[in-house]
Each structure stands twice: as C-alpha cells, then as structure tokens.
N, C-alpha and C positions, 0 to 999 in steps of 0.2 A: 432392282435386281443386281448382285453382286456379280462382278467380270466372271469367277468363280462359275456360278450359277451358269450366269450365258452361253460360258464354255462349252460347258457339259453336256445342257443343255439345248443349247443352241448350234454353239459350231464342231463340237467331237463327232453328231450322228454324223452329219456329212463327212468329215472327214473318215469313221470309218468304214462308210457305205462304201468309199472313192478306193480306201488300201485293200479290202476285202474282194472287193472286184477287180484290181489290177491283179493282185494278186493270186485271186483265183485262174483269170486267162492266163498267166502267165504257167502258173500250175495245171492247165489244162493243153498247153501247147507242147509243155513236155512230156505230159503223156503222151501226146496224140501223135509225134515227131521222132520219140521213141523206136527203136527198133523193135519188130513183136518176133518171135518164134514163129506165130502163124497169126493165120490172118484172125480178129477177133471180133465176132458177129455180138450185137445188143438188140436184133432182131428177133419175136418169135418165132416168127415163119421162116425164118432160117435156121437157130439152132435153138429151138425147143428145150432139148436136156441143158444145154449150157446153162443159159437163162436162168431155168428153175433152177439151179443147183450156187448159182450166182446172188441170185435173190435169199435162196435158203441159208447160203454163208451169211448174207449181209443183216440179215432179219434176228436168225436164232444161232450165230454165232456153231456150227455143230465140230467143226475142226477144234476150239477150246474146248469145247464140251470131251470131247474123246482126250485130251491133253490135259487139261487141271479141272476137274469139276468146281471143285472151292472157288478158282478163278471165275470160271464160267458162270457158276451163280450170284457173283457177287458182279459181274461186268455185265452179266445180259439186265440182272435188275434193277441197275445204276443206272444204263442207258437207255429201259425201259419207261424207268419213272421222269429222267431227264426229258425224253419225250414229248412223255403228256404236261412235263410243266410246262416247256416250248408253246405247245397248243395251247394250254390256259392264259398264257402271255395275248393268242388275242384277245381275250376278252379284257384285257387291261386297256387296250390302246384303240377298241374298236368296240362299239355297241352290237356288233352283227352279230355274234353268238346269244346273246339275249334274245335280239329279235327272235333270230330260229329258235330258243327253248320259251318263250312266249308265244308263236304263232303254233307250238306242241301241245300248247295246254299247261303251263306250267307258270306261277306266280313270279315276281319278283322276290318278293322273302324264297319263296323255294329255292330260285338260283342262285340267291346270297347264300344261304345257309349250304348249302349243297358245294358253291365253287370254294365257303370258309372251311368246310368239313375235307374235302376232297385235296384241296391246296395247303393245306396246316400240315395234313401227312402227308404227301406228299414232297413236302421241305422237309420234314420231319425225319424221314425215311431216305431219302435223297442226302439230306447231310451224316448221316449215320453208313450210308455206303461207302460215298465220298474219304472218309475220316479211315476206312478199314482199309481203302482200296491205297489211302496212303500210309496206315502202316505197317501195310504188307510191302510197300517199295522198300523200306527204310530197315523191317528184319529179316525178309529174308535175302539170304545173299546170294544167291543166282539173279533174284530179281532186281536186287541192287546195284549187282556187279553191270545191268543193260539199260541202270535208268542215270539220264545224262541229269545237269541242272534243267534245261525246259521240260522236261518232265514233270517234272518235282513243281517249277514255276507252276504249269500249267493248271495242274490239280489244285494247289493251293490256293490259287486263283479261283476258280471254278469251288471249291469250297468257300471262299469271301464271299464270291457271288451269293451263294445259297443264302450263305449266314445274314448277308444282309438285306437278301429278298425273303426270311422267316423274320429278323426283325422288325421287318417293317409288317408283316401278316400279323405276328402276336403280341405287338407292340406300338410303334412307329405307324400305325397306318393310317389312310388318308382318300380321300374320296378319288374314287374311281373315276368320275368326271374330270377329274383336274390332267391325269394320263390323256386322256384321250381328245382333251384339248391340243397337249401338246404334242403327239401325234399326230392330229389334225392339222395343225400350223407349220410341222417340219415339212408332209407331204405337200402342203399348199405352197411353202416358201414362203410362209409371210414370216412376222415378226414371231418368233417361239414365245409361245404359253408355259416358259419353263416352270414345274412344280418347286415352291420354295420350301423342300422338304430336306433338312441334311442327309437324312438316311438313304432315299430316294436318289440325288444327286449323287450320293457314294457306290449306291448298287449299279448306277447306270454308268458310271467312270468304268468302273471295274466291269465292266459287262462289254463296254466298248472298248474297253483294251485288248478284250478277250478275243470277241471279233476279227480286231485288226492282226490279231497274231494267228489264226486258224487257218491262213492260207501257206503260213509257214512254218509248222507245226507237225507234232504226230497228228492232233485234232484231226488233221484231215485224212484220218485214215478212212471215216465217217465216206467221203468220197475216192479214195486212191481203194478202194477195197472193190469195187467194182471193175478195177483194172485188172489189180492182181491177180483175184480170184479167177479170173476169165482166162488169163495166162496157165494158172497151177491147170485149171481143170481141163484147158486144151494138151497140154501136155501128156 
C-alpha cells in the first residue's frame, strides 16, 4: 500500500471526523451564546406554528420560492437529489440496506440493477445542476457581485466530488465489498482495508476535504437555517 493510499485512506477519515466535530461545537456554541431577540423554542408542545413553519423553510425552501423561482427549482433539486445520494452512500460502506431490500422480497440482481439505474441518474442529474448552479454565480451579476472565492471553492469542489463518484459508477468501478471492508476496519480501528483504486482514493480525498471545511463554510447553512429561520419567524 502506497503512503499516498494510507493517507486517504487510512489516516484523513479520522482526521476529518476530529475537524468536522470540533468545528461543528464550536459552531454550535456560537449559536447557542448568541444574543436572541426572544427566546427560541425547537419544542412542539411549546410552539407548534414556529416549528412547522421552521421545518417547512428547511424542507421546501418556500421564502426562495416567492424570491427567484429559477433559483428555487434549480436549488431545491440539487439538494434534493444530493440527499438521496447521501443515503445511497450507505449502502456503499454497509450491507444493511440489502439486508432490509432482501428481508422485502426483493433479489440481489434486483437491487444491483435498481441501486445502477437510480445512482447513474442521479450523478447524472446532480452533476448537470451542480454545473448550472455555477454558471449562474459567474453571469449573473447581482449573484456575483455576493459570491466570495469559498463559494466558488465550495461548488467546484462538490462538482469534483460528483464527477469522480459517476466516474467511478460508469467507468472506474469496483466491488462493493472492497468499501465496506474499509469502513468496517476504520470503525473497528484496526489496520484500514484501503481500496487500491485511484479513482476511488481521489473521490474520497476530495470528499474529506469537503467535510473538514462544512463547519466553516456557507455548507452549513444546511444547519444555521434552523436558527435563523426561528429568529425571522419570531419576529
């Protein structure tokens, strides 16, 4: 195994398991330290309208929706399909979504065929939002004039990612066993099972880099949206 490999491998997930949670309490002590206007309940049984109206921002985006529809359809679908690729990532590194689609009734060719059909477009459709949603930063100029360089970083980034997790779908690909050993061996702490795969070692560099920068990022608006939103609507 090349130092390279180990790396990546081996010692990057920890490290950005380690930045990504410092980072995030440290992002979560500012919120919570914060001065609020009033006081901000995340309870139902205390404030019922807030909640729903908090969840409904975070879900279906409805404030961009009334503001740019274009934007709205191209960023609820981006983050929608981002989603379910997240989800289908366990079954990369875990046999347990098998099990439950096998204890359903449902074949092994079924769920290959089904997780190739469903994850081709969905990389597919996901790199083509991606691509739009950056070049709309770059023409039009109100939207340029508020987008800094981590902006710009971040999408491009997160476009790598895609690119080189469809290369490896329509291309690059490699048994699914070989994942989920080495997820099995990072949780265990033993010696990593790293996949000796370049492409694979590339999407996962770039996937942890990604990671380690979400806690200091717009990314995490994903979570700071829960704040704000609770603030505008007590207002």
């Amino acid at each position: 195994m090349s130092g390279y490999a180990y790396f990546v491998g081996g010692v990057l997930p920890y490290i950005a398991v380690a930045v990504f949670v410092i980072g995030m309490a440290y992002r979560f002590k500012v919120w919570f330290t914060t001065k609020q206007p009033g006081k901000m309940y995340l309870n139902t049984s205390q404030e019922p309208t807030l909640v729903k109206g908090v969840l409904a921002e975070a879900v279906f985006f409805p404030s961009l929706f009334r503001g740019d529809r274009v934007l709205w359809a191209m960023a609820w679908f981006f983050h929608a399909t981002l989603a379910l690729v997240f989800v289908g990532h366990f079954r990369v590194v875990t046999a347990l979504a098998d099990s439950m689609m096998l204890s359903m009734g449902m074949t092994a060719e079924q769920i290959a065929e089904m997780s190739s059909t469903s994850g081709g477009v969905a990389g597919v459709l996901l790199l083509a939002t991606g691509i739009l949603l950056f070049v709309r930063r770059l023409t039009i100029p109100r939207v340029r004039e508020i987008s800094g360089m981590p902006d710009f970083f971040a999408l491009l980034l997160l476009i790598a990612i895609i690119t080189t997790g469809n290369a490896m779908r329509f291309g690059a690909h490699f048994d699914l066993s070989v994942t989920r050993e080495w997820a099995a061996s990072l949780l265990a702490f033993s010696a990593p099972q790293v996949p000796q795969n370049d492409m694979f070692l590339l999407h996962a560099l770039l996937a942890f880099t990604l990671f380690m920068t979400i806690p200091f990022s717009k990314i995490l608006h994903f979570g700071g949206i829960f704040f704000t939103q609770a603030l505008i609507k007590r207002s």
